[in-house]
C-alpha positions in Angstrom: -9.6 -2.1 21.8 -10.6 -1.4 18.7 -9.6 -3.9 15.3 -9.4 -1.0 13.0 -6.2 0.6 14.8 -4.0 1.4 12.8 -0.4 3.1 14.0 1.4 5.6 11.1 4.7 3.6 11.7 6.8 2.1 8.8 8.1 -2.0 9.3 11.6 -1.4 10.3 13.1 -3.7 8.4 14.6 -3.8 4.9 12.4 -7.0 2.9 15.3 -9.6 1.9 16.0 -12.1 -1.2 13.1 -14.5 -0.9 9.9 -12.4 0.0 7.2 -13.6 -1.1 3.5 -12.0 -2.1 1.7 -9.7 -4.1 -1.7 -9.1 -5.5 -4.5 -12.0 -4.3 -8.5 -12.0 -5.6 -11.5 -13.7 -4.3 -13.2 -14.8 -7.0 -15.8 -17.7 -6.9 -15.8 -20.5 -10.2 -18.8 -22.9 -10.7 -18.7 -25.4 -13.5 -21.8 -26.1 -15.4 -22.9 -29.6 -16.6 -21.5 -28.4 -19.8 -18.8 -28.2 -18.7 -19.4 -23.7 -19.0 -17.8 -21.7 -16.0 -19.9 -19.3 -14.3 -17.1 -16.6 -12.7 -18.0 -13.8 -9.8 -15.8 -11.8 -8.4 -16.4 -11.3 -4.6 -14.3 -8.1 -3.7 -14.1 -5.1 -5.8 -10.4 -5.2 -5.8 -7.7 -6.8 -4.8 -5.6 -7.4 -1.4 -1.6 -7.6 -1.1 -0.6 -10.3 1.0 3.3 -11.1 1.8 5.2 -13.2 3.8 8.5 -11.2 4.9 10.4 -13.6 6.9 13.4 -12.8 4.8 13.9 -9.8 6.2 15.4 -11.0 10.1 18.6 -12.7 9.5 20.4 -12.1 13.1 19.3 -12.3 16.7 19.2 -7.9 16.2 16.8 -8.1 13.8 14.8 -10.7 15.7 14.6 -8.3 18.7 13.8 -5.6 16.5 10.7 -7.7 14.5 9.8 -9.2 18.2 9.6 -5.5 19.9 7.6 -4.1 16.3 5.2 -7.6 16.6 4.4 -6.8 20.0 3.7 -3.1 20.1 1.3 -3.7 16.9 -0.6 -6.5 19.4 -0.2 -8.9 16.5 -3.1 -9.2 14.3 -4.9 -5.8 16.0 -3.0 -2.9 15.3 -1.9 -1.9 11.4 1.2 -0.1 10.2 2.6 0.9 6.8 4.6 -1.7 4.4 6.6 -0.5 1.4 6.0 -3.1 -1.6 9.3 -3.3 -3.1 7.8 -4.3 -6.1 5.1 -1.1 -6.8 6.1 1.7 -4.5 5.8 4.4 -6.9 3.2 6.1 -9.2 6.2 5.9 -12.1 7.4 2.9 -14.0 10.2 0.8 -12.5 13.1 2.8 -12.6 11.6 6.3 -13.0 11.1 9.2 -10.5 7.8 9.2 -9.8 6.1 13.4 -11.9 2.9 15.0 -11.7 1.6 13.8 -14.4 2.0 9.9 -14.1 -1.6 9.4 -12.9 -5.0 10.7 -13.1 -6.8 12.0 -10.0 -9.9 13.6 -11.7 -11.1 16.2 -13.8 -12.4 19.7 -11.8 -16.0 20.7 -11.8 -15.0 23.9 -10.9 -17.1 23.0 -7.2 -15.6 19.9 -6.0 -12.0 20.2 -4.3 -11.1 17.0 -2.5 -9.5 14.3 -5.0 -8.3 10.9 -4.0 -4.8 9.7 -4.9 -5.0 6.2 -6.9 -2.5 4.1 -9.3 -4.0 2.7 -13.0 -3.4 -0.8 -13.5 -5.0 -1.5 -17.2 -8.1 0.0 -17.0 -8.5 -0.8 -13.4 -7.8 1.9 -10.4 -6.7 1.2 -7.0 -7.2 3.8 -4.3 -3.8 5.3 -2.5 -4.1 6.0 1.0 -1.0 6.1 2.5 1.4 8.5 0.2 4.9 8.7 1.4 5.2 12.7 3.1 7.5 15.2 0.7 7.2 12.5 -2.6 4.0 13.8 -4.0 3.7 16.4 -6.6 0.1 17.7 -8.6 -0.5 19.5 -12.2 -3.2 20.9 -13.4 -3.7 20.5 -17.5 -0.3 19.1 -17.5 1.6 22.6 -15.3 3.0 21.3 -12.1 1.5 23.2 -8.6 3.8 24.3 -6.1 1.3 25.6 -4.3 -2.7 25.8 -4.0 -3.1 22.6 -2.6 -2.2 19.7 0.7 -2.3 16.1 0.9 -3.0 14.4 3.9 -0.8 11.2 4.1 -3.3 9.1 6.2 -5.8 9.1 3.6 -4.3 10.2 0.5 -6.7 12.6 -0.2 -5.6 15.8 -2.0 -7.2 19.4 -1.0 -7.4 22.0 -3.3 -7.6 25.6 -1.6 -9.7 26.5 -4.6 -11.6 23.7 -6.3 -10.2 23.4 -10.1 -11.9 24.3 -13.3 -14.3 22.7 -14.8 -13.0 19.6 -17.1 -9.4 20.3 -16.0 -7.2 17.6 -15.9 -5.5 16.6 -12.3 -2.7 14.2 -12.3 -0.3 13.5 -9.5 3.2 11.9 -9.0 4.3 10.0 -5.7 5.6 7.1 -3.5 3.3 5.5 -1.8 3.0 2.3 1.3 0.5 0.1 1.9 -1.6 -0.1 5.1 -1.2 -3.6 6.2 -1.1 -5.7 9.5 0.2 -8.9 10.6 -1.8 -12.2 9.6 -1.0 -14.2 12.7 -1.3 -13.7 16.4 1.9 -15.8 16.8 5.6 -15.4 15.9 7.7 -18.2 15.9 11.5 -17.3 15.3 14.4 -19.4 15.3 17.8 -19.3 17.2 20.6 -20.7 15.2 24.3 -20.2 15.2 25.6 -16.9 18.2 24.5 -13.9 16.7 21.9 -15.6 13.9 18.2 -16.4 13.6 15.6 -16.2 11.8 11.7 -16.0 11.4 10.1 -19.2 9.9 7.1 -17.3 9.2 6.0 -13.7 8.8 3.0 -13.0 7.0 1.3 -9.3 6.7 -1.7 -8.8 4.5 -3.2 -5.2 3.5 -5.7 -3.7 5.3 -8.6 -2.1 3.1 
């Protein structure tokens, strides 16, 4: 079976008080005899990696995480994870609107535009949008219409390919495609009714 699987379902639990994770880099350091760094960054950009053992905490959610662990074959198949900590093209505590982030500038030929989130001057590609949360303008007018996003990719399709050096923004929520980081799940069974995961880490999938 293939490694690149991936399955459009959503981890069925709610992440708990206590997750931890977020943004990791591989970047190499070699100190010079003077005592200089030399610094090379080995991936283009960076991966998300969690560990969401806070969210089982009762036997139900342990038969829930146990039946999700198994159907995704462990570390073989991926699903969808919603970072609680940047889900959303918006700033914390805003509804995500068409114009929060670039997606391009028309050339009046090209119609295809990939959905991606600034951070400084760096962009990450989004590929999993969340269906019914994204919106589009064009030069700053919000587009009802003229346009489809396909949520396994996060491409956007124009039915007409925009003007040359308009300006395409889009709002939206957004997941990230991740899969578990271990073949093995090892749970605890405490008091009747309790238990919990000592361990459940996921890392993105690019």
């Amino acid at each position: 079976m293939s490694g690149s699987a991936f399955d459009d379902v959503r981890f069925p639990l709610p992440v708990g008080p206590g997750a931890t994770g977020g943004a990791v880099w591989r970047t190499d350091v070699v100190t010079l005899a003077s005592g200089a760094e030399v610094r090379n960054a080995r991936w283009a950009g960076s991966r998300r990696r969690w560990d969401i053992a806070s969210a089982v905490c009762s036997t139900s959610d342990l038969a829930l995480l146990t039946a999700f662990f198994e159907a995704r074959m462990g570390r073989l198949r991926g699903f969808r994870f919603r970072d609680p900590a940047d889900r959303s093209s918006a700033m914390p505590g805003q509804a995500p609107g068409p114009q929060d982030q670039s997606i391009g500038l028309g050339d009046g030929v090209t119609n295809t535009f990939q959905l991606g989130k600034a951070y400084g001057g760096l962009v990450k590609a989004v590929t999993k949008p969340v269906d019914g949360t994204v919106s589009i303008a064009v030069d700053g007018v919000p587009q009802t219409s003229g346009w489809s996003v396909d949520c396994l990719t996060g491409e956007i399709v124009f039915d007409t390919p925009p003007a040359l050096g308009a300006a395409l923004t889009a709002g939206f929520e957004f997941e990230c495609p991740v899969r578990f980081d271990t073949d093995r799940l090892d749970i605890t069974h405490e008091l009747i009714g309790a238990g919990r995961a000592v361990s459940v880490p996921i890392i993105e999938i690019r």
